[in-house]
C-alpha positions in Angstrom: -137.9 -26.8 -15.1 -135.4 -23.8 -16.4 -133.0 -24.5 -13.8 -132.9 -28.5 -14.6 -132.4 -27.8 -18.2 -129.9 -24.9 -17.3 -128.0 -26.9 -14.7 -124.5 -28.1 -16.0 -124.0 -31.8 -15.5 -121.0 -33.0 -13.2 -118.0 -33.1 -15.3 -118.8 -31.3 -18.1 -117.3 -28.0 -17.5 -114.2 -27.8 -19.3 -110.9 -27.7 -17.6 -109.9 -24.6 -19.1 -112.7 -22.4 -17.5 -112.2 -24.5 -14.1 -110.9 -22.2 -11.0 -106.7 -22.9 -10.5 -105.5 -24.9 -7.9 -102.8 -22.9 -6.1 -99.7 -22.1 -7.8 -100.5 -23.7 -10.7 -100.5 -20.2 -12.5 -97.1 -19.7 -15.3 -94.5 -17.2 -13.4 -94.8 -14.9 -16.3 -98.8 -14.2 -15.8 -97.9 -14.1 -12.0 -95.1 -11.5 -12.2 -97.5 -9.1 -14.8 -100.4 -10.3 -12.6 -102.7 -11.7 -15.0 -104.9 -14.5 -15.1 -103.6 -17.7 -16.4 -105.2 -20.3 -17.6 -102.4 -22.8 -17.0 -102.3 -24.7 -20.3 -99.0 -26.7 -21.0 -96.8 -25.7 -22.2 -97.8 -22.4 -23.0 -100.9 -20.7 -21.8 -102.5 -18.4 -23.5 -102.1 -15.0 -22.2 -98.1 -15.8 -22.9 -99.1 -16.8 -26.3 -100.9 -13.7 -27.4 -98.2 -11.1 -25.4 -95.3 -13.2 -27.5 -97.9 -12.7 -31.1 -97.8 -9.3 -30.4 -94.3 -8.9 -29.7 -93.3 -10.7 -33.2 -95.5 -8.0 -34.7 -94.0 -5.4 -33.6 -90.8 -6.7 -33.7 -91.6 -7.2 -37.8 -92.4 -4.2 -38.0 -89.3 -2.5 -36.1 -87.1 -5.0 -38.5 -85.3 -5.8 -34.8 -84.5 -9.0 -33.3 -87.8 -11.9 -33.3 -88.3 -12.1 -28.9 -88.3 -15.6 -27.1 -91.3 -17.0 -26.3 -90.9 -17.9 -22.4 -93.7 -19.1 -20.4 -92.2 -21.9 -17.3 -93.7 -22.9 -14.3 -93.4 -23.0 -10.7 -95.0 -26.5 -10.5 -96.3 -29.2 -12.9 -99.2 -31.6 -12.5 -99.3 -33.5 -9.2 -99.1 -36.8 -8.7 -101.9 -37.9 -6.5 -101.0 -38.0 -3.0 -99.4 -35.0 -3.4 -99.8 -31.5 -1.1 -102.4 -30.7 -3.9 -104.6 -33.2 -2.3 -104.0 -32.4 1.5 -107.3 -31.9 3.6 -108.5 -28.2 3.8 -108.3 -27.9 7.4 -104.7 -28.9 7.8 -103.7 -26.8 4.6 -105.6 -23.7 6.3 -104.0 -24.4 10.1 -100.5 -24.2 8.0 -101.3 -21.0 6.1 -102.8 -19.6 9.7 -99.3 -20.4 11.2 -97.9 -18.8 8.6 -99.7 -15.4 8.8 -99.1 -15.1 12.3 -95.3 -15.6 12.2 -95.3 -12.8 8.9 -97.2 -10.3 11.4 -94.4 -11.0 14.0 -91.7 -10.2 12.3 -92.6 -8.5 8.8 -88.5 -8.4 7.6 -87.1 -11.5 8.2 -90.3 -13.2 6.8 -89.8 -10.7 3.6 -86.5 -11.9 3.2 -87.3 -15.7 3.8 -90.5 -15.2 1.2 -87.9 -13.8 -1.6 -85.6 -16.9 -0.9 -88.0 -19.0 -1.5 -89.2 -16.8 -4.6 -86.1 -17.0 -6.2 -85.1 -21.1 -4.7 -88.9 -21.6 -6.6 -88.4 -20.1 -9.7 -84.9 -21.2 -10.2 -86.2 -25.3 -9.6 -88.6 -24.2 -11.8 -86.5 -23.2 -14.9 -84.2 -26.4 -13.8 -87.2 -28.5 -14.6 -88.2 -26.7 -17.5 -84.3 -27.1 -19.2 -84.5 -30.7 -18.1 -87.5 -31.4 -20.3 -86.7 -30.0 -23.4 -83.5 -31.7 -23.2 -85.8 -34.7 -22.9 -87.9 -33.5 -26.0 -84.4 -32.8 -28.1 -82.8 -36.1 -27.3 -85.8 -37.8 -29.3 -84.6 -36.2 -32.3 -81.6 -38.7 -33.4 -80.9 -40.7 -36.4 -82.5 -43.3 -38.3 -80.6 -46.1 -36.9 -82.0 -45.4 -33.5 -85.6 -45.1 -33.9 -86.7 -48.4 -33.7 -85.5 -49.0 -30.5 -87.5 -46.6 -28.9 -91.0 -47.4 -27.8 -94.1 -46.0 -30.1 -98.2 -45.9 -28.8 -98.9 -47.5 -32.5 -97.0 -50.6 -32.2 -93.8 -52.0 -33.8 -92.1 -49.2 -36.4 -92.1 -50.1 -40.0 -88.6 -49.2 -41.8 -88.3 -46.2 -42.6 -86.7 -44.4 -45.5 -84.2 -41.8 -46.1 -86.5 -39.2 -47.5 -88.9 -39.2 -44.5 -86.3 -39.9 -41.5 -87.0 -36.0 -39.9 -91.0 -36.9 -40.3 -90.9 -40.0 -38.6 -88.3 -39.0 -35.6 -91.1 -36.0 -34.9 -94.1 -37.9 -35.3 -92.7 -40.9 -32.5 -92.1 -38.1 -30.5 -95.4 -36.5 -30.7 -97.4 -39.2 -30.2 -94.8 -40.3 -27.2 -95.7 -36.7 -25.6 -99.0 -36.5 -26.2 -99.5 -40.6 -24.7 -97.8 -39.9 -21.8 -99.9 -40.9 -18.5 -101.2 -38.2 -16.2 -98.1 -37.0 -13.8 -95.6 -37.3 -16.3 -94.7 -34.5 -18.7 -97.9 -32.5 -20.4 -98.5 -33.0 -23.9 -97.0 -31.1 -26.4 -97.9 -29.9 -30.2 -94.3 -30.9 -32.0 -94.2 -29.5 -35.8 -92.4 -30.1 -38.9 -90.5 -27.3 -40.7 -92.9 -25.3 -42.7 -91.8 -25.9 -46.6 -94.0 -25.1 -50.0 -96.7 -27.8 -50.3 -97.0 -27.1 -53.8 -93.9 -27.6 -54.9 -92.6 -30.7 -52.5 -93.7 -34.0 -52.8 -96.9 -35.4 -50.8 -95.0 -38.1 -49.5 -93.1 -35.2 -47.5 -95.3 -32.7 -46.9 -95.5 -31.0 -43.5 -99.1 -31.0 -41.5 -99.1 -27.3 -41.1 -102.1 -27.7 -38.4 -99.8 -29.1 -36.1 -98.0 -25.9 -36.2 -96.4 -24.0 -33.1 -94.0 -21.8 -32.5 -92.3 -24.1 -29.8 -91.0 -25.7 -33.1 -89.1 -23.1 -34.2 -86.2 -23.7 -31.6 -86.0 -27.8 -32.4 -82.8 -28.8 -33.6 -81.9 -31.8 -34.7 -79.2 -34.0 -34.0 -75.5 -33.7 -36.1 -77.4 -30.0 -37.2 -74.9 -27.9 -39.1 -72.8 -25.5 -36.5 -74.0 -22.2 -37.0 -77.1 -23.1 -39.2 -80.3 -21.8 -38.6 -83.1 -24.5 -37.0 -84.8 -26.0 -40.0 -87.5 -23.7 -39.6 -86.0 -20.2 -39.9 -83.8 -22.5 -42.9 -86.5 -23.2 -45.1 -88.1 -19.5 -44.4 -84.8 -18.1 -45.4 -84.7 -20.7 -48.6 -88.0 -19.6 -49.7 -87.0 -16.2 -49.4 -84.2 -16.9 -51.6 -86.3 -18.0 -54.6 -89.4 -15.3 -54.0 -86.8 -12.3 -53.4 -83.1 -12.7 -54.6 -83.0 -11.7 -58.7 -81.2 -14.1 -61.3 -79.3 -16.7 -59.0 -82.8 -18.7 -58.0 -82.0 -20.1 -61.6 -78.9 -22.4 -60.4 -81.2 -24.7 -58.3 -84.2 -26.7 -58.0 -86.6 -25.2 -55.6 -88.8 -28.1 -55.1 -85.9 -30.6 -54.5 -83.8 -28.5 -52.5 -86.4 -28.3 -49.9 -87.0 -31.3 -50.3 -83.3 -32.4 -49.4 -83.2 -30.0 -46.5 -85.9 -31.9 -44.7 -83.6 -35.0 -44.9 -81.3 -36.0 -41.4 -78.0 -33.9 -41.7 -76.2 -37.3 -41.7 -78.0 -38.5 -44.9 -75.4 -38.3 -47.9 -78.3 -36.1 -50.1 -78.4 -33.4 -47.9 -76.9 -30.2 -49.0 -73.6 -29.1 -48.2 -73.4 -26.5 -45.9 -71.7 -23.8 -47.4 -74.5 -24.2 -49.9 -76.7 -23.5 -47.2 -75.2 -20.8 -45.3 -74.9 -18.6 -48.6 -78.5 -18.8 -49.1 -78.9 -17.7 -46.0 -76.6 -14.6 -46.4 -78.0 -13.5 -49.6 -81.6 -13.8 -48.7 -81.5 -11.8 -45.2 -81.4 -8.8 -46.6 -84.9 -9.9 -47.9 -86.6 -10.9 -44.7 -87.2 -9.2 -41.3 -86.7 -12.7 -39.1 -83.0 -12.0 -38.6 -80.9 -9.3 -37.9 -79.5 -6.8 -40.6 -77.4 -3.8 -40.8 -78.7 -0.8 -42.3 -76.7 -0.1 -45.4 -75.3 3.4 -43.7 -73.8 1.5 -40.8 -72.2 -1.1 -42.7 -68.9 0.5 -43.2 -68.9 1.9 -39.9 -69.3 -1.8 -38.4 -67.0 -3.4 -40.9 -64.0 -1.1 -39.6 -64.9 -1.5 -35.9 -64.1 -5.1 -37.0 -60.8 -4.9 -38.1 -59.6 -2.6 -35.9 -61.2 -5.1 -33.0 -59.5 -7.7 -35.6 -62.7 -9.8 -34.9 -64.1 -12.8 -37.0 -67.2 -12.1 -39.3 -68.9 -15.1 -37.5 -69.9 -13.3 -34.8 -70.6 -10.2 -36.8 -74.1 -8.2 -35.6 -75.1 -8.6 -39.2 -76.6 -12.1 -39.7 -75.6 -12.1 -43.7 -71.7 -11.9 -42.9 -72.2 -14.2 -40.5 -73.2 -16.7 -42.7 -70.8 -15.7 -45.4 -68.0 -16.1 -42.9 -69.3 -19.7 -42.2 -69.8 -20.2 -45.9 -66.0 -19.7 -46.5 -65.1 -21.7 -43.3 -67.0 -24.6 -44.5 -65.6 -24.3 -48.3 -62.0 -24.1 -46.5 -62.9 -27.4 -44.6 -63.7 -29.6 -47.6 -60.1 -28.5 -49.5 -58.4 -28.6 -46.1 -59.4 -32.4 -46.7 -58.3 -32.7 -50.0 -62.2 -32.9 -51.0 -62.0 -34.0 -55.3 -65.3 -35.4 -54.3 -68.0 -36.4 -54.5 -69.1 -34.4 -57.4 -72.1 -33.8 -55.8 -70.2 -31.4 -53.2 -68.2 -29.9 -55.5 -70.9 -28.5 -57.3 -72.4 -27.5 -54.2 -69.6 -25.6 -53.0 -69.1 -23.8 -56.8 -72.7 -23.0 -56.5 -72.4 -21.3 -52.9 -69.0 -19.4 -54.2 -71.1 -17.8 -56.8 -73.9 -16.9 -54.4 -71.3 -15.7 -52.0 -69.4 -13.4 -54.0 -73.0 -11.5 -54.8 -73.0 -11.4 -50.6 -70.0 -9.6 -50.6 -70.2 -7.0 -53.1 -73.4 -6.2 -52.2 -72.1 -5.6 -48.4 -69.4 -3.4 -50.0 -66.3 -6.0 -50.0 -65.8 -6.1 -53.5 -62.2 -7.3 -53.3 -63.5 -9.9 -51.0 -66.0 -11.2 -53.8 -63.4 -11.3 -56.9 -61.7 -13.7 -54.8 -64.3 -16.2 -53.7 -66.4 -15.7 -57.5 -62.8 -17.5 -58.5 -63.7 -20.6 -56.8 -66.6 -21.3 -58.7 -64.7 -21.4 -62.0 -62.0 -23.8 -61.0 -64.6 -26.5 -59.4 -66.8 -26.3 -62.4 -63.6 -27.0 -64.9 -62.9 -29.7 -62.4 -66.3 -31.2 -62.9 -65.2 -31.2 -66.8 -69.1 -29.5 -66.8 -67.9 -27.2 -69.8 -67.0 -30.1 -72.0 -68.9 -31.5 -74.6 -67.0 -35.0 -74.2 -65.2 -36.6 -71.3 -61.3 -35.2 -71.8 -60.2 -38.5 -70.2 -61.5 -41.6 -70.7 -59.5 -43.8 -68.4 -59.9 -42.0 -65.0 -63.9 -42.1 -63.8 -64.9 -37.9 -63.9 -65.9 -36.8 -60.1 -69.2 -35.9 -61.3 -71.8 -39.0 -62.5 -74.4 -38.3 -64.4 -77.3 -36.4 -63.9 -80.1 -38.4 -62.1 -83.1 -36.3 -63.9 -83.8 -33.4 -66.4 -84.1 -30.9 -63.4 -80.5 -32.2 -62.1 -79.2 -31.9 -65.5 -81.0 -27.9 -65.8 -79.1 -27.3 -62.6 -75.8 -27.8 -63.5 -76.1 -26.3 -67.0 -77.3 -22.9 -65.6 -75.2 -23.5 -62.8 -72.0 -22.8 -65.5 -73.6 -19.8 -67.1 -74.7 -18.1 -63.7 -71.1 -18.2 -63.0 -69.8 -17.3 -66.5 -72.4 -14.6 -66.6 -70.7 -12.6 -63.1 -67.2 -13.5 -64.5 -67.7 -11.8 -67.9 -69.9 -9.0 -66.6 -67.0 -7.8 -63.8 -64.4 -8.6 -66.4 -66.0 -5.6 -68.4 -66.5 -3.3 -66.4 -63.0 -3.9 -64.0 -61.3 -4.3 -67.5 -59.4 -7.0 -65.5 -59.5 -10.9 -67.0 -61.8 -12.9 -66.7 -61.3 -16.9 -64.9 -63.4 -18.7 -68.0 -62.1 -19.0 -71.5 -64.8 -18.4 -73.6 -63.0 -20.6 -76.3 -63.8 -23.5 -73.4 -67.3 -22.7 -72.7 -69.0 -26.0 -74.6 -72.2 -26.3 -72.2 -75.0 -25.6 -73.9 -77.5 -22.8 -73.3 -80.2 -23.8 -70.4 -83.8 -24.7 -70.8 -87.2 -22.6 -70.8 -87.5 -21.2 -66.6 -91.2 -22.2 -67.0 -90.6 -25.6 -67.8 -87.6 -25.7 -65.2 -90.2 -24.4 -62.4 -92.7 -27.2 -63.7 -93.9 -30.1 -62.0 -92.9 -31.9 -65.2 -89.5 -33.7 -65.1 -88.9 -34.4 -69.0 -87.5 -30.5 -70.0 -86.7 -30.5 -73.4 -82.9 -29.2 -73.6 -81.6 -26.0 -75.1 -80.5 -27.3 -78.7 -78.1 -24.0 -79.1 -74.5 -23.8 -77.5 -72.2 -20.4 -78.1 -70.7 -21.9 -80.8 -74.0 -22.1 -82.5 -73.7 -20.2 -86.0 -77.0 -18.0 -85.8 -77.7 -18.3 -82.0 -77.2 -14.5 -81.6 -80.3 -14.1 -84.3 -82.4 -17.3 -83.7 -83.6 -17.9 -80.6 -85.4 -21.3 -80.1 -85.8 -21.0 -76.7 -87.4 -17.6 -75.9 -86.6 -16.9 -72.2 -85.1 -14.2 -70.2 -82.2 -16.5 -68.3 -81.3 -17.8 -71.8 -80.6 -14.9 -73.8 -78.7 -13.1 -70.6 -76.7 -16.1 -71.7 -76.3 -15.2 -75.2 -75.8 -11.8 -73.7 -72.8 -12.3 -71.4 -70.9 -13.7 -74.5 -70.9 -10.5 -75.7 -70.2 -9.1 -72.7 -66.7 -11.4 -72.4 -65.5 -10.6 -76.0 -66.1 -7.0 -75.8 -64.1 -7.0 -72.3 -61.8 -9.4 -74.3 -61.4 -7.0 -77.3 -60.9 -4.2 -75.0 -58.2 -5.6 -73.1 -56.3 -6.7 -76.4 -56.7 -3.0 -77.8 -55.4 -1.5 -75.0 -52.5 -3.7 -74.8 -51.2 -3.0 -78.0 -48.0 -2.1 -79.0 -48.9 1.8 -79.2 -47.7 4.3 -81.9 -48.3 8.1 -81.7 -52.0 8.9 -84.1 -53.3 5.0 -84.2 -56.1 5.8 -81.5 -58.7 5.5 -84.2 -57.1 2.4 -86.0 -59.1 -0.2 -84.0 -62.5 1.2 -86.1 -61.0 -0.8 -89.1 -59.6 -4.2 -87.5 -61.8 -7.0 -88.9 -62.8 -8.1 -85.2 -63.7 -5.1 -84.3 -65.8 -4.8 -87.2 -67.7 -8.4 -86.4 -68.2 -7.6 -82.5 -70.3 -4.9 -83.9 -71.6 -6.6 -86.2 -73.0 -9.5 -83.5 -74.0 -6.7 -80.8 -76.4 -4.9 -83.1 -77.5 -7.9 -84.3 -78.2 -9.5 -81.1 -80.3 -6.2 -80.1 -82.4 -6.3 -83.4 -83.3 -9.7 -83.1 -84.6 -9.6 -79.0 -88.2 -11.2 -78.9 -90.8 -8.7 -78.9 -92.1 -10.2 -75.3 -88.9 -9.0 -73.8 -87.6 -6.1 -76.2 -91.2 -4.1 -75.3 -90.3 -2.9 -72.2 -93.5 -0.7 -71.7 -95.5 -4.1 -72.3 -93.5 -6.0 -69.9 -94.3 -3.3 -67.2 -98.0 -3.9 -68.1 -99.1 -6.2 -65.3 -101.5 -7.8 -68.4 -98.4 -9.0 -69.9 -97.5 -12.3 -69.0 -93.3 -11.5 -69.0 -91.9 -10.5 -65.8 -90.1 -7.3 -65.5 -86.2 -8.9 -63.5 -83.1 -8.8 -63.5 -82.7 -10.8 -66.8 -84.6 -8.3 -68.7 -82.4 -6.0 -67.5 -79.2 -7.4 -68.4 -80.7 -8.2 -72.0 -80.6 -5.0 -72.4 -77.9 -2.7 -70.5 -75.3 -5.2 -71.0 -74.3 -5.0 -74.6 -75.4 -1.2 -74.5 -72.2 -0.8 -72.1 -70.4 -3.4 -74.1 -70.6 -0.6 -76.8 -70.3 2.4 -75.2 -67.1 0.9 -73.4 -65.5 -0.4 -77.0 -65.9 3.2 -77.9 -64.6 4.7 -75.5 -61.2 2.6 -75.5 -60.5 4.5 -78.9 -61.7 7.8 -77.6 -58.9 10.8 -77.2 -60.1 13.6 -75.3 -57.7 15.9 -76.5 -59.1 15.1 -79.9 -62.2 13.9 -80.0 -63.8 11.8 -82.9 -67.0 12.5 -83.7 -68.5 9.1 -84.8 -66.5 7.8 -81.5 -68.6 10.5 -79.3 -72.1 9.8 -81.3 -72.0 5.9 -80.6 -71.1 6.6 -77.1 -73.6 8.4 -76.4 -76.1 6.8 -78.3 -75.0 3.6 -76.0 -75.4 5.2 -72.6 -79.1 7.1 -73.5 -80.0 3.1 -74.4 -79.2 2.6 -71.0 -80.7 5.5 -69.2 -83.7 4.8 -71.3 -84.0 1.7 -69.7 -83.7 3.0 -66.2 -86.1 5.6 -66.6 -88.6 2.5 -67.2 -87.9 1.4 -63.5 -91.0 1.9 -61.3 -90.5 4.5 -58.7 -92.6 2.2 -56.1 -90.3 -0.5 -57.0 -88.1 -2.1 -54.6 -85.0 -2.0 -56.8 -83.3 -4.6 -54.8 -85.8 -7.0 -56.4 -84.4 -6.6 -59.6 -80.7 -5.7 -59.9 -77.8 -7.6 -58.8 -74.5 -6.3 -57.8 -73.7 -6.6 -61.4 -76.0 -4.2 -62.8 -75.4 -1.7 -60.0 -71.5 -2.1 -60.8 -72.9 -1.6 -64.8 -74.9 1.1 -63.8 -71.7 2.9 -62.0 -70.0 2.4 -65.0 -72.7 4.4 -67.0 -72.5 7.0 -64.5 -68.3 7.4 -65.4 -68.5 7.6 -68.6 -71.3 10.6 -68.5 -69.0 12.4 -65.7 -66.2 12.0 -68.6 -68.7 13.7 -70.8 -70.1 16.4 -68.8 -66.6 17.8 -67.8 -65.8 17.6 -71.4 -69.2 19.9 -72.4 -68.0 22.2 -69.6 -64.8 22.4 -70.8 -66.2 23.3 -74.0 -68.6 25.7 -72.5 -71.8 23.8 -73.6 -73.6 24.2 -70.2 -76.8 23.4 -71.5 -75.3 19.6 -72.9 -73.4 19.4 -69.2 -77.1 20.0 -67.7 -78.8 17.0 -69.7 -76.3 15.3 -69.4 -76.1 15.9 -65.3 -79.3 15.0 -65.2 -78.9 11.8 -66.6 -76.1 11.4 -64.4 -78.3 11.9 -61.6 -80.7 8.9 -62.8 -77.9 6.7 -62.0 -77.4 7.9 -58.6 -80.8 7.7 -58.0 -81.4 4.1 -58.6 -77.8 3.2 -57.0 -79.6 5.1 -54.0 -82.7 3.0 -54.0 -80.5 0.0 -54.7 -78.8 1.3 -51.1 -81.5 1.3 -49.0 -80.9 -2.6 -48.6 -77.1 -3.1 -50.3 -74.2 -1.1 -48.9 -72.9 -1.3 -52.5 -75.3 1.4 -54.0 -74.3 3.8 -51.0 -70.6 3.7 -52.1 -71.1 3.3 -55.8 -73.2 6.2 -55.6 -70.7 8.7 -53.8 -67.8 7.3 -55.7 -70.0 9.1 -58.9 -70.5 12.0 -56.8 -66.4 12.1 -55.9 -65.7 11.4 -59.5 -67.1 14.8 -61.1 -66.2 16.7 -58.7 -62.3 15.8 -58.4 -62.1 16.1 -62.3 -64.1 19.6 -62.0 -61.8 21.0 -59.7 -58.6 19.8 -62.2 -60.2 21.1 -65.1 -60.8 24.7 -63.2 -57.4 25.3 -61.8 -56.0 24.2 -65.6 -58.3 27.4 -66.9 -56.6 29.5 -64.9 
């Protein structure tokens, strides 16, 4: 009775368990000599060798391997040699044997042959049918025609073109009849559930990584396939400080998921500096180390090779960035707005690419882009300036839209003013010009809710250096960089000046000197607790977040002081109250440094702004500690060394990822020593 009840009916074993027919085994498990269970289109001892491969390539931060698993053979058809009787199959293979035992050689070479005639039909097959696959992803207009296992097609919408193109084409796999291609698992991109609509959602179980390598039609040359695209976008938003603020998370994936023909989706400079800004961030692509970036930057002009087919993936992209930007004027592109904004958004992001990669000449030129499109776009007006011609830009279709292009403005403003200051070069936006108002809360821009309440202050705003209705970090970096542009501003007129021997000191009296003060220390005294307690914010209790906005609330108009001071500051003959603000300036600043977290991945939290700020700091305390030595106070040139030496420490953690804190950081070392060596031989 054991047996009956143990006894396996006929037909219920599954297939998977089943013994092989012959040659139906992948040519990868053959060649390693494993067994293979022969499931289409990738079995699963190829599946868990390419899993541990990914690992360890994540790990090794080296290039993601190809999953490969083809075939000698596919299903038969019946009637095939599959089917052939036994006896007549084993007379052939006795044949066979006794003709290999005759001559051992020639049937070695004849065997290989056939190897290599079989593998190579094989991987013609295999090419053929995911061309098949890839031809089923084409545009909307197409889709109908094509048969469907569910019946007629129902019109389909802009917004869910991608979806429907890979559904027919799963369900067209997976219904094909036995003898024509196996079925296939095909997958949407992955995107953030949470943030995108259900409507376009992606069915994560469907998941595999054959989907990874599925591009669709009219793609973007040079793009990344959708998937590595939106890993890359969210990367972007999770990783890359301060410039997540200029764009909509949810609808920007969203968008990306739309056909590359559709008019809403993004530009592709837009795209491509994401990309380069956010693979430092991630392991999936390929990136220089910092060290070896100089190195490979001058094999590349001495090669006088094109940046697109750099070995580092984020000048890559920043190459194809430009290109693309290049295309649209080469067309005379004044529109659509849309595009224009696009493209002043990606010069922004781009210029951060290229300082951080150590071309900072090469980012001053592309930051100026941004500037000129966003005047363009009259999006610093408060009123249309003509009211005959239509403007390029319509109006915002939705609060979020609006939030966009508002912090869009300052994002841009903010890098122009900052590099102004500490390049003492000027600036591309008049600050007299800048009419946009300040952007909205980041919590309520990050919200599911699409009625944000606007920013009621602009700059022109009497007390909106003091009162602060909207208590956010992005916002007062804001109010922050409009100090940042008039200091630079008053600096550059004070030096500039029609000079006369003993008026060094004269600036300490003129009336706007006296009100930048003023508005600086003003501005400091009335931060928000939540953000002026920096101990707190580190507190993982707290519910502020320690960024790059924090940051810049409170280095920036520390330097903005320390660097008005120092314009009116004569070495030869020092003033006192000149030396005491100074310093008291730069210890506000190394105060704040000291704060950072030593685990911290600085990268997280400073842009190539703060790191040029934080150079900055560093050359003013090299001007001090040569002057303490001159003086013979070694034990001031010791503390102050030592502060010294927190700069280059976090411009060293910041170059573990950026080539920009490598070189800022030996350009501090260069500095003391160069003036050390002047200030010995004049001694002598």
């Amino acid at each position: 009775m054991s047996d009956s009840m143990n006894s396996t009916p006929p037909g219920a074993v599954d297939d998977k368990f089943a013994p092989l027919k012959r040659n139906h085994a992948c040519l990868q498990c053959k060649k390693r000599k494993v067994k293979c269970d022969a499931i289409h289109p990738t079995c699963s001892p190829c599946m868990r060798s390419y899993h541990h491969a990914a690992r360890a390539a994540q790990r090794n931060k080296s290039e993601l391997p190809v999953l490969v698993c083809t075939y000698a053979e596919v299903d038969s058809n019946p009637g095939s040699e599959d089917e052939m009787p036994i006896l007549i199959r084993s007379g052939e293979e006795k044949r066979k044997k006794r003709s290999r035992d005759a001559n051992p050689a020639q049937t070695r070479h004849r065997d290989d042959d056939i190897g290599m005639e079989t593998e190579r039909e094989a991987l013609m097959a295999r090419i053929a049918e995911l061309e098949h696959r890839l031809n089923g992803l084409t545009p909307t207009d197409s889709i109908p025609s094509r048969p469907s296992s569910s019946g007629p097609r129902k019109p389909t919408t802009p917004s869910r073109a991608f979806d429907e193109t890979t559904a027919w084409l799963q369900g067209a796999l997976t219904s094909n009849p036995k003898g024509q291609n196996p079925p296939v698992h095909v997958s949407q991109p992955i995107a953030s559930q949470a943030t995108i609509p259900a409507s376009i959602a992606p069915n994560l179980d469907a998941f595999d990584f054959g989907s990874y390598f599925l591009v669709p039609m009219h793609w973007p040359p040079g793009l990344p396939s959708p998937f590595l695209l939106e890993h890359l976008i969210e990367t972007f938003f999770n990783s890359v400080p301060h410039f997540g603020r200029i764009l909509h998370r949810a609808s920007l994936l969203a968008r990306v998921r739309l056909p590359p023909t559709s008019p809403d989706f993004p530009h592709a400079s837009l795209l491509h500096s994401i990309c380069a800004t956010a693979a430092t961030h991630t392991a999936w692509v390929n990136n220089v180390p910092a060290e070896a970036m100089e190195e490979m930057l001058l094999k590349n002009q001495f090669l006088k090779t094109s940046l697109e087919i750099s070995e580092d993936f984020a000048l890559m992209q920043g190459d194809l960035a430009e290109k693309s930007m290049k295309q649209a004027a080469s067309l005379c592109m004044m529109g659509p707005g849309n595009t224009m904004l696009e493209i002043a958004q990606a010069s922004t992001i781009l210029a951060e690419v290229y300082y951080n990669k150590s071309l900072p000449m090469q980012g001053w030129i592309i930051s100026a882009f941004g500037p000129r499109l966003l005047h363009a776009l009259e999006l610093m007006n408060k009123n249309r300036a003509n009211s005959v011609k239509e403007p390029l830009l319509t109006e915002p279709r939705d609060t979020f839209d609006r939030e966009q292009r508002i912090a869009t403005v300052w994002a841009t403003f903010i890098v122009d003013a900052g590099f102004a200051l500490n390049s003492f070069w000027a600036g591309s936006i008049d600050f007299a010009e800048l009419l946009t108002p300040f952007p909205a809360s980041t919590i309520h821009f990050h919200s599911k809710d699409d009625s944000i309440p606007p920013n009621p202050q602009t700059a022109f705003t009497p007390d909106m250096l003091t009162h602060h209705p909207v208590q956010d970090p992005f916002a007062l970096a804001c109010k922050a960089s409009t100090l940042t542009w008039r200091s630079a501003k008053w600096i550059r007129t004070w030096t500039q000046r029609d000079q006369v021997p003993g008026d060094t000191l004269n600036g300490l009296a003129r009336p706007d000197f006296m009100e930048l003060i003023k508005d600086i220390t003003g501005f400091q005294a009335s931060i928000p607790v939540s953000m002026k307690n920096l101990f707190k914010i580190l507190d993982q209790s707290s519910g502020q977040s320690f960024d790059a906005d924090i940051l810049m609330i409170h280095i920036m108009p520390n330097l903005s002081l320390a660097l008005i001071y120092e314009a009116m500051l004569d070495w030869d003959n020092p003033n006192p109250y000149c030396v005491q603000q100074i310093q008291k300036a730069f210890e506000g600043i190394i105060g704040v440094l000291y704060l950072i977290p030593t685990n911290l991945d600085v990268s997280l939290v400073l842009t190539s702004l703060l790191a040029f700020s934080i150079y900055t700091t560093g050359r003013i305390l090299s001007n001090f500690i040569q002057h303490a030595i001159g003086a013979e106070q070694f034990t001031v040139a010791m503390r102050y060394r030592a502060d010294l030496q927190t700069c280059q420490n976090v411009l060293s953690r910041y170059g573990q990822k950026h080539a920009l804190g490598l070189m800022m950081s030996k350009f501090l070392e260069a500095y003391i020593s160069v003036p050390a060596r002047n200030l010995r031989a004049s001694n002598q």
